[in-house]
C-alpha positions in Angstrom: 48.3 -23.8 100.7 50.7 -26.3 101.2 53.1 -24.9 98.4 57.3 -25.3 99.2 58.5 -21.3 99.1 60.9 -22.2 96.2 58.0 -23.5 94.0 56.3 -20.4 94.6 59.6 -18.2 94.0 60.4 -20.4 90.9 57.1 -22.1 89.6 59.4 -24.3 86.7 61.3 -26.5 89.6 57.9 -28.1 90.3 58.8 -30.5 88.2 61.0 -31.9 90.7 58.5 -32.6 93.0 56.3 -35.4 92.6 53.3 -35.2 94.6 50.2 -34.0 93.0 49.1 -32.3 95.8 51.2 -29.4 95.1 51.0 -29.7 91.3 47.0 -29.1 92.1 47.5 -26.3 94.8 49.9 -24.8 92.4 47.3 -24.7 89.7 44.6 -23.6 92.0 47.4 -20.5 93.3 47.7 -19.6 90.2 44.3 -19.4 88.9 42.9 -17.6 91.7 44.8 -14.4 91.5 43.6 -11.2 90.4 44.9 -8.1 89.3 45.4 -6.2 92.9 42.4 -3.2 93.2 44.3 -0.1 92.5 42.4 2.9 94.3 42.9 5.5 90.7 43.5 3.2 87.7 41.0 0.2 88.5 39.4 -0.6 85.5 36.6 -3.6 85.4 38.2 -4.7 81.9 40.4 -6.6 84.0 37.8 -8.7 85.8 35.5 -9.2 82.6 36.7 -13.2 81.5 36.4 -14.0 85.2 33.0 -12.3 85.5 29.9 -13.9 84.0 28.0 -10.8 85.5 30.1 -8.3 83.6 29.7 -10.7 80.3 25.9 -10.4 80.5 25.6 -6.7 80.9 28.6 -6.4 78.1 26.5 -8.6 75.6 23.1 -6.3 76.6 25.2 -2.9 75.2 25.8 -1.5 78.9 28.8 0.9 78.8 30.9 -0.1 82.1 33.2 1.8 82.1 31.1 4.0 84.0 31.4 1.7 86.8 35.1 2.3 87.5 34.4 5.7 89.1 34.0 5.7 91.9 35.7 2.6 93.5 32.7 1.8 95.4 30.4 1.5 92.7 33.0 -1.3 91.0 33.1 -2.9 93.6 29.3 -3.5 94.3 29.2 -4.7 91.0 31.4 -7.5 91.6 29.4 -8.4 94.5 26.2 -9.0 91.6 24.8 -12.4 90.7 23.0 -11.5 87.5 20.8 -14.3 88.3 19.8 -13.4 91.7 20.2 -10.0 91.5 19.2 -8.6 88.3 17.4 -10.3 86.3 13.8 -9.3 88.0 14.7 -5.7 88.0 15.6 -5.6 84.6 12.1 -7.8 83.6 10.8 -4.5 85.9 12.4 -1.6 83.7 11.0 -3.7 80.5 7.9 -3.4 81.4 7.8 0.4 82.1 9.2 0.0 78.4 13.0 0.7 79.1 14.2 -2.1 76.6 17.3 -2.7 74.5 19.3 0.2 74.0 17.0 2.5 76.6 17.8 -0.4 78.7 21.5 -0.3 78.2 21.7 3.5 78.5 20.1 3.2 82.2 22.2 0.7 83.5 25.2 2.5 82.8 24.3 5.4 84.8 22.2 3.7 87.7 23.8 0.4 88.7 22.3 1.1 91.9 19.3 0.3 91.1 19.8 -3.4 91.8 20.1 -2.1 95.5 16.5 -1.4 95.5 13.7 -3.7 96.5 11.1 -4.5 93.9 8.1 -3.8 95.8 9.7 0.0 96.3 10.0 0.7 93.4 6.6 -0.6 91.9 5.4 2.3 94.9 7.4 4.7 93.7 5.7 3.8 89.8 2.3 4.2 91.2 3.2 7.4 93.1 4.2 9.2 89.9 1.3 7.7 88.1 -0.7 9.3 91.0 0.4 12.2 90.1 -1.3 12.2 86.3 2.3 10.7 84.4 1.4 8.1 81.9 3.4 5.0 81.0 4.8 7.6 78.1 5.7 9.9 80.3 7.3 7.6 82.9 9.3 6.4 80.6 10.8 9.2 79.1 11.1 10.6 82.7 13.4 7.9 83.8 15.6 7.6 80.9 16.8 11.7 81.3 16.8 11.0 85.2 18.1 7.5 85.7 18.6 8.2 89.6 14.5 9.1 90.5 13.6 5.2 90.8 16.4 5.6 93.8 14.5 8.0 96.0 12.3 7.2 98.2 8.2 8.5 97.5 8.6 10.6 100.4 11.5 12.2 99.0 10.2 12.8 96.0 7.0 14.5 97.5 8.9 16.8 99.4 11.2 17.9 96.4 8.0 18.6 94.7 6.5 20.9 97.5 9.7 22.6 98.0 10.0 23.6 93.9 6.0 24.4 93.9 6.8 27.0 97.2 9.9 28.4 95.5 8.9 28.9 92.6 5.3 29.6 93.6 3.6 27.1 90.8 -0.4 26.2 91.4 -0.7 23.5 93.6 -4.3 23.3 92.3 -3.4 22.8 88.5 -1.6 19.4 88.3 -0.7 20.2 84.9 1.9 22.9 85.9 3.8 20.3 87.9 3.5 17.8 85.5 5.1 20.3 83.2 8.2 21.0 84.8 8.9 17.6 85.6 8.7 16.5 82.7 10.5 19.1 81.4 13.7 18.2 83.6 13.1 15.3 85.6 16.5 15.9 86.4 15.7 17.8 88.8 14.1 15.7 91.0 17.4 14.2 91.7 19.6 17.0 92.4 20.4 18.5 95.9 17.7 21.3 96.7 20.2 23.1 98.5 22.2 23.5 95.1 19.2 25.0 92.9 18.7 27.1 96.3 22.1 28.7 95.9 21.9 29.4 92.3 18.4 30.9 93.1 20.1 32.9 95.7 23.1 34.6 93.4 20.8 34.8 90.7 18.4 37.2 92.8 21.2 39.0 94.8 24.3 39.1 92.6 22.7 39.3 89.2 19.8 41.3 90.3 16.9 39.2 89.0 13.5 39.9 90.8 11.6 37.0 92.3 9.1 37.1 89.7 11.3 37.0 86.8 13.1 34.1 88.3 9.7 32.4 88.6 9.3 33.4 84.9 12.9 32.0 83.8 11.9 28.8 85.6 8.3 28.3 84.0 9.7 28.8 81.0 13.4 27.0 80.9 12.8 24.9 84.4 16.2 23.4 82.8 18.8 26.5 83.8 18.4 25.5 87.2 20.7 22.6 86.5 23.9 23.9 85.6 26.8 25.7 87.4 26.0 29.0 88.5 29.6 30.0 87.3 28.8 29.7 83.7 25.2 31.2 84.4 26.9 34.5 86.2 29.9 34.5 83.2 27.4 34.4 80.3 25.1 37.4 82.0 28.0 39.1 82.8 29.3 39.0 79.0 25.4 39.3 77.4 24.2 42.2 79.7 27.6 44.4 80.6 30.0 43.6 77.0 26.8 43.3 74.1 24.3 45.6 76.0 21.5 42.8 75.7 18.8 44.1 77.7 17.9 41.8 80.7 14.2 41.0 79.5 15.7 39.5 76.1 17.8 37.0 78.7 14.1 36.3 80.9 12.6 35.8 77.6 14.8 33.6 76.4 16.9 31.8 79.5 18.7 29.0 77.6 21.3 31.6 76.7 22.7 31.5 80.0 23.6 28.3 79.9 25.4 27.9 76.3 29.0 27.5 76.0 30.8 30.6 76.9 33.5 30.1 74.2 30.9 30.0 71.6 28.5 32.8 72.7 31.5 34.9 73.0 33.4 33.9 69.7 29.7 34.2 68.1 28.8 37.6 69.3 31.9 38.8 68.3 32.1 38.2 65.2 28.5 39.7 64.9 29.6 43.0 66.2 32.9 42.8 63.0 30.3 42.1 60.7 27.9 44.9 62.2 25.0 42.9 62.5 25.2 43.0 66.5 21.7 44.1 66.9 19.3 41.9 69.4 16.3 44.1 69.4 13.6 42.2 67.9 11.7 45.5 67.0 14.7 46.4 64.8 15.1 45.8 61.1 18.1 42.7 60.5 18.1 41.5 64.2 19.4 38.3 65.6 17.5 36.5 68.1 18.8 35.3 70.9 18.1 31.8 69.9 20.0 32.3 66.6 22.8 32.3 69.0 22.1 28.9 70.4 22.4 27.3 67.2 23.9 23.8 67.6 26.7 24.2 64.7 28.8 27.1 62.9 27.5 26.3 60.0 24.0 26.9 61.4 24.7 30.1 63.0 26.4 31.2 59.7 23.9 30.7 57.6 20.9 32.7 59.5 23.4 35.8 59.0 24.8 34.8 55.5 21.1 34.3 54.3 19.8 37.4 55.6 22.1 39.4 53.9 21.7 37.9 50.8 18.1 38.4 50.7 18.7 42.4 51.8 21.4 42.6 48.8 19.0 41.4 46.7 15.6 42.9 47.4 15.3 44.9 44.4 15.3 42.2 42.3 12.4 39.7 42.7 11.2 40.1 39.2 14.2 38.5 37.9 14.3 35.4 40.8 13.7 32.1 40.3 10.0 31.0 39.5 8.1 33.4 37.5 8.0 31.7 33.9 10.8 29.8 33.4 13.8 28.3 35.8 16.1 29.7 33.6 17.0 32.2 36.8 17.1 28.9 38.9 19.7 27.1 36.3 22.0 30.2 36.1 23.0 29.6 39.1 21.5 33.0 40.8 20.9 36.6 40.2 22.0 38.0 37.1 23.6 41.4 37.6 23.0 43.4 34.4 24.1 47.2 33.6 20.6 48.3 34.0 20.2 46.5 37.4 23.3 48.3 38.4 22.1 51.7 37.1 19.0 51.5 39.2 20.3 50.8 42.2 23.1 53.5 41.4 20.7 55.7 42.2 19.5 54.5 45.7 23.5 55.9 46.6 22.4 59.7 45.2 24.9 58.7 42.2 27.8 58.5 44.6 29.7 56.2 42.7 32.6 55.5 45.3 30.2 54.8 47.8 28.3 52.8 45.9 31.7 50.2 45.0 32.5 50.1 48.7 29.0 49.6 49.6 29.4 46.5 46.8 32.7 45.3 47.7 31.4 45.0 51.7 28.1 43.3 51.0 29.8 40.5 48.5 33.6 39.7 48.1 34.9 41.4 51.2 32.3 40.2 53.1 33.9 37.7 55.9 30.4 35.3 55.5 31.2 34.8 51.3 34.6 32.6 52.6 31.7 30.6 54.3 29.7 29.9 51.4 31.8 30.1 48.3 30.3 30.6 45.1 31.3 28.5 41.7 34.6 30.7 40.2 32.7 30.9 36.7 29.7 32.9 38.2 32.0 35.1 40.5 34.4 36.0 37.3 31.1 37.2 35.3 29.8 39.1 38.8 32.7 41.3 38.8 33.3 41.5 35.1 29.7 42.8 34.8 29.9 45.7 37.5 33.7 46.6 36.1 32.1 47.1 32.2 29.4 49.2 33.9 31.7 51.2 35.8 33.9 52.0 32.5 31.1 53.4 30.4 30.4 56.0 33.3 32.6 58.9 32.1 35.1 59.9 34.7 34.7 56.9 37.0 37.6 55.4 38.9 36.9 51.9 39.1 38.2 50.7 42.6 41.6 48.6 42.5 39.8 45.9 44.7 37.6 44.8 41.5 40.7 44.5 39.6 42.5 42.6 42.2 39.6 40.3 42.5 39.4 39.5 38.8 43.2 39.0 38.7 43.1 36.4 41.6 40.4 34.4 39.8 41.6 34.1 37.0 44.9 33.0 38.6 43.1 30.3 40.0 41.8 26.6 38.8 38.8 25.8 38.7 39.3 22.3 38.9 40.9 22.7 42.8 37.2 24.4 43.7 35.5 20.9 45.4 32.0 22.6 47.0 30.3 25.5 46.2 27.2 27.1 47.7 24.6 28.1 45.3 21.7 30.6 46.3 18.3 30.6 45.0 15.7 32.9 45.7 12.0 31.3 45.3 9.4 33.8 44.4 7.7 33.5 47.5 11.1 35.3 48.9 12.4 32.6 50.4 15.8 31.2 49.6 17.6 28.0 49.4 21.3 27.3 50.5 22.4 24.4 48.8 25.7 23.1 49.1 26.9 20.7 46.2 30.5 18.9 44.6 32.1 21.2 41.5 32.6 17.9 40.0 29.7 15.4 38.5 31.6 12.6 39.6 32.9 13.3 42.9 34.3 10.1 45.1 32.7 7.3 42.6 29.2 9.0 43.5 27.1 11.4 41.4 24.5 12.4 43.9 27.1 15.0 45.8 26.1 17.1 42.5 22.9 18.9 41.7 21.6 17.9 38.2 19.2 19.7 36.1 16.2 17.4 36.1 15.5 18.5 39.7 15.4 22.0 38.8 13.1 21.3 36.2 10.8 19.6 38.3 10.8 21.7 41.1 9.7 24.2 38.7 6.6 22.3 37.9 5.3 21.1 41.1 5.8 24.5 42.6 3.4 25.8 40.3 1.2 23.0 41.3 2.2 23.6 45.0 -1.4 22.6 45.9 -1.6 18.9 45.2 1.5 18.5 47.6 -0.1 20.3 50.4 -1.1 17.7 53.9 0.5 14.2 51.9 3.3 12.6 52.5 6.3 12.7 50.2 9.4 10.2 49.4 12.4 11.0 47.1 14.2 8.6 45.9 17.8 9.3 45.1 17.6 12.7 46.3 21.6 13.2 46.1 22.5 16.9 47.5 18.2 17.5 48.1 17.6 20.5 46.0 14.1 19.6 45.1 13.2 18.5 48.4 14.4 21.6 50.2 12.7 24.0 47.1 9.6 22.3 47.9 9.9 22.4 51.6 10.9 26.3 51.6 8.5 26.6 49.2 5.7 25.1 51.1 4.8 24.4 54.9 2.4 22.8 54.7 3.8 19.3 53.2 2.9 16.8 56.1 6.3 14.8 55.7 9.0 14.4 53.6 11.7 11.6 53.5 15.0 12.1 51.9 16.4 8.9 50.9 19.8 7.6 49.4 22.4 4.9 49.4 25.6 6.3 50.4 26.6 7.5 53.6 28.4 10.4 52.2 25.3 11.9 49.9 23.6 11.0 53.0 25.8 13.0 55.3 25.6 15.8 52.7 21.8 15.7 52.6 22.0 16.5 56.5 24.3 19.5 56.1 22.3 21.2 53.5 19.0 20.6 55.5 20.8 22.1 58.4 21.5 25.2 56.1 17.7 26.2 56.0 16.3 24.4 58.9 16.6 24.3 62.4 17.8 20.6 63.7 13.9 20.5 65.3 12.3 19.9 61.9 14.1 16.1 61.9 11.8 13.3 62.6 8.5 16.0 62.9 8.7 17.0 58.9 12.0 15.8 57.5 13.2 12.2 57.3 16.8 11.0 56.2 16.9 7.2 55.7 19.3 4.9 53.7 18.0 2.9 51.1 19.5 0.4 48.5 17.0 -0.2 45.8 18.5 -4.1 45.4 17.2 -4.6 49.2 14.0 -3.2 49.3 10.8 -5.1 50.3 7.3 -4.6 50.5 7.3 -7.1 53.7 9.8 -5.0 55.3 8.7 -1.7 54.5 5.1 -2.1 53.9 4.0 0.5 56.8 5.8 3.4 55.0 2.9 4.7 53.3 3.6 7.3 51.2 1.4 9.9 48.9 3.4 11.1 46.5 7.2 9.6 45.3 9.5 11.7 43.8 13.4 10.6 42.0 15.1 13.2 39.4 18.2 12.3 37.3 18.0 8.5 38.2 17.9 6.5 35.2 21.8 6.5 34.4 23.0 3.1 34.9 21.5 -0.1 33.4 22.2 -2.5 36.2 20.0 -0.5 38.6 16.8 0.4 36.3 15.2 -3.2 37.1 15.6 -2.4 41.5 14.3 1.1 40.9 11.1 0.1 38.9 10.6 -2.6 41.5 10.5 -0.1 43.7 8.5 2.4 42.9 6.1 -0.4 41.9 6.5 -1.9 45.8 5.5 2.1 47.1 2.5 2.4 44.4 0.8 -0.9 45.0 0.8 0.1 49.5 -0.9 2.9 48.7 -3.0 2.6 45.1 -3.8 6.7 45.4 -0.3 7.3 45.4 1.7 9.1 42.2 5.4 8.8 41.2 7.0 12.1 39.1 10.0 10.7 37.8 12.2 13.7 36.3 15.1 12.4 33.8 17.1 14.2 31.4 17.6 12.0 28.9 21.6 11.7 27.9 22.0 7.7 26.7 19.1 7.0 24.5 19.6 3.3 25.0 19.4 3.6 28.7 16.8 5.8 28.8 14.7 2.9 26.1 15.8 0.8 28.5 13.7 2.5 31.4 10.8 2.9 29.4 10.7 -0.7 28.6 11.0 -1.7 32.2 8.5 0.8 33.2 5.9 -1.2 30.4 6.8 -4.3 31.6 5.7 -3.7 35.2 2.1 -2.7 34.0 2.2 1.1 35.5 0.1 3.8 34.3 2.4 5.8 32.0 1.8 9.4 31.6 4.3 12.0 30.0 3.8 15.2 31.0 3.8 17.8 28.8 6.1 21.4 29.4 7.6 24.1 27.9 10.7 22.7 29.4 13.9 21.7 27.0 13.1 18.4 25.1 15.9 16.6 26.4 14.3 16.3 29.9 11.2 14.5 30.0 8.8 14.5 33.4 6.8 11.0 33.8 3.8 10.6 36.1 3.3 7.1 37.3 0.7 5.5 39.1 -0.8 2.0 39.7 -3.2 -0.1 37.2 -6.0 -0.5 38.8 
């Protein structure tokens, strides 16, 4: 450019010249420099306003910062035309149905794929369908293994027959190899001579036989994935430290490959608590898979709900569910003096014994800091057992009760937020449910259980049967006490849907259904979906057919009585078989006049159902006109 060195030095004294050449070239200089390509901190953000490539994939929901690393991959991008060069590959993945966020998610790990010629890669898509995989399957395939479209067929074939030699599958039955593939797709895509070297120290350094390898790969194909490091330090700490026998580890392989902070810090504190036993044939085990649970809170609960159920085995007739909820509503077992005298005598009338046996099993157990009980029903717990213990003529009652009582009573209840409540259903199941000490906690009501839903849990259980195979929405379910009663109390409910309007009961719902479920049951048998009532539409939401609706404790606030009977009126008229039970105890007459009135107005079939339950709850059973 024909620029004086000065101007360049000092852009401001070209104002002294005045051709307009250089004014232009200056410009053009200017305008035309980049932000130099630094080999560790390049980032593509710098490029992005210069790049209409960039913008495109940016407004499609691509992550690119996965581009930066390596530097070669950033820079093939900035050799894309997203006319030329992507636009008929990505009308290519669309039609294998990788759209919109699937779409996005690809991208940003396979770039590369834009290197590929189209008529490759519809080969390599009739190849797999060759080979028995659907257009369901293909897809699902290529979204966990971005990186298979980039091999070539006869690469692919030959990864196949090296993984059905090794790990001697049935050529003959296609359906094995379909199975592992899709399984982990993954890996397809992964240097054979890495799964050959974890094959390898598996079978010489930890002593695995060929067929048990064979085994662990039918069964978790998956293992062969990660770093044999972490495979040889889990074993190492399972097999030498907990004395897990080896076939536990073949008959469930994902173990190997958990985090070995967790597993360790988990089985651990299994052995403190004594319940370190992971022989299935055993009484109070652990499985293996107990251990693989995704959160703490998960893991705690399998061991904090099996001992409750132990502590409490004598005691069914007394449980929630026999006659009246009244067990239910008391917020757990009652311990009575002649509760306490019968099981005195499982301990040969060793009273000592017995109070340490107590003590372990409850307050100094490490689980009951997990799950802490309201301070009202703990005070009358140990109150109970220390009246019983005085009337036994020369009894020393253990200091520990007293300290206990004294440190309660010390305490506010007011600075308690959550509690964990209990319940035992009579079918000996039992429900951990995790609620606010406050009715009105953060502006919202639902983090609270309220006693409508005990009430009507108590009447649909003992007419479990018409719930059995339908289809089930709660509205308002709050904290999900009668949903998770029902559930627990019944497996056979086809789905159910848990709905709410606040993020935070929402949330809440999630963590108690994590309490007594695995994380599998969401989307198969549990749903958790937001809904405002002021929004809802029967054009929007008219293929959520449903068989039964549910709502306890809803009818509160005038302003939202008119969107809830819409509503339930919108879910009644999509599916005229369906019923609502509506479950309100009834603490503003006005308000609750006010529901009944709106109820008439929307021409419902009215039915109030009769029960020996208090008068100030009423159950209602609504269904369509016909």
């Amino acid at each position: 450019l024909n620029i004086p060195l000065e101007v360049l030095i000092q852009p401001d004294l070209r104002d002294l010249y005045t051709d307009e050449d250089i004014h232009q070239s200056l410009e053009l200089y200017i305008n035309e420099m980049y932000p130099s390509l630094r080999p560790f901190t390049f980032d593509l953000a710098y490029l992005i306003n210069e790049s209409l490539t960039l913008k495109r994939f940016i407004e499609m929901g691509v992550d690119i910062y996965r581009w930066n690393q390596p530097n070669i991959k950033a820079k093939y991008i900035l050799t894309l035309n997203f006319e030329r060069d992507c636009i008929q590959h990505i009308i290519f993945l669309n039609e294998l149905g990788i759209k919109n966020k699937y779409l996005a998610q690809y991208l940003s790990y396979n770039p590369w794929i834009f290197k590929e010629n189209l008529d490759d890669l519809y080969v390599r898509i009739n190849y797999l369908k060759s080979k028995g995989f659907n257009q369901e399957n293909i897809h699902d395939i290529l979204i966990r293994a971005p990186y298979l479209l980039n091999l070539s067929t006869k690469i692919i074939d030959t990864k196949i027959n090296w993984f059905i030699k090794k790990f001697h599958l049935n050529n003959n039955n296609n359906n094995n190899i379909k199975e592992f593939i899709i399984r982990s797709p993954k890996l397809l895509t992964l240097p054979l001579q890495d799964i050959s070297n974890t094959y390898f120290n598996m079978h010489s350094l930890l002593g695995f036989e060929h067929n048990e390898l064979q085994k662990i790969f039918q069964q978790y194909p998956k293992l062969f994935i990660y770093d044999y490091k972490l495979i040889e330090l889990n074993f190492d700490f399972l097999f030498n430290e907990m004395n897990i026998k080896r076939q536990y580890l073949i008959n469930y392989p994902p173990i190997l490959k958990q985090s070995f902070q967790q597993l360790r810090t988990r089985c651990l504190y299994l052995k403190y608590i004594k319940r370190n036993q992971f022989d299935p044939t055993k009484s109070n085990f652990i499985s293996l898979k107990n251990l693989c649970l995704k959160t703490n809170d998960l893991f705690l609960s399998i061991c904090y709900k099996n001992i409750y159920t132990t502590l409490f085995k004598l005691y069914e007739n007394i449980m929630f569910i026999h006659d009246t909820p009244a067990a239910f509503y008391g917020r757990g077992i009652k311990i009575t003096s002649d509760i306490l005298e019968k099981w005195y005598l499982e301990f040969n009338n060793n009273i000592e014994e017995f109070q340490n046996y107590l003590l372990n099993q409850t307050f100094d157990n490490p689980l009951f800091a997990c799950w802490s009980l309201r301070v009202k029903y703990r005070q009358t717990f140990i109150k109970t057992i220390i009246e019983w213990l005085e009337k036994h003529n020369n009894t020393e009652v253990n200091s520990r009760w007293y300290e206990l009582i004294v440190d309660l009573a010390s305490r506010d209840s007011s600075e308690q937020d959550w509690c964990h409540t209990i319940y035992i259903l009579s079918n000996n199941q039992c429900v951990i449910h995790r609620q606010s000490t406050a009715l009105l906690s953060h502006g919202l009501t639902g983090l609270s259980n309220w006693p409508a839903s005990i009430y009507l849990s108590d009447y649909l259980m003992k007419r479990i049967h018409i719930l059995e195979n339908k289809r089930i929405i709660e509205l308002g379910a709050g904290s999900g006490l009668l949903g998770l009663t029902l559930l627990k109390y019944s497996d056979k409910i086809l789905s159910y849907t848990f709905t709410d309007y606040s993020s935070m009961i929402l949330n809440l719902l999630r963590q108690n259904i994590l309490l007594n479920f695995s994380d599998d049951i969401f989307n198969k048998q549990i749903k958790i979906e937001e809904l405002n009532w002021n929004q809802y539409s029967i054009d929007e939401n008219n293929q959520n057919c449903y068989d039964f609706i549910l709502a306890t404790d809803v009818v509160y606030d005038p302003s939202v009585i008119e969107s809830l009977v819409k509503v339930i009126k919108i879910l009644l008229q999509i599916n005229k078989q369906c019923s609502a039970y509506i479950a309100n105890a009834i603490r503003n007459e006005s308000t609750y006049n006010q529901f009944r009135q709106a109820l008439n107005l929307s021409s419902l079939n009215i039915c109030s159902i009769d029960t020996d339950i208090i008068q100030s709850i009423e159950i209602l059973q609504l269904t369509i006109s016909s």
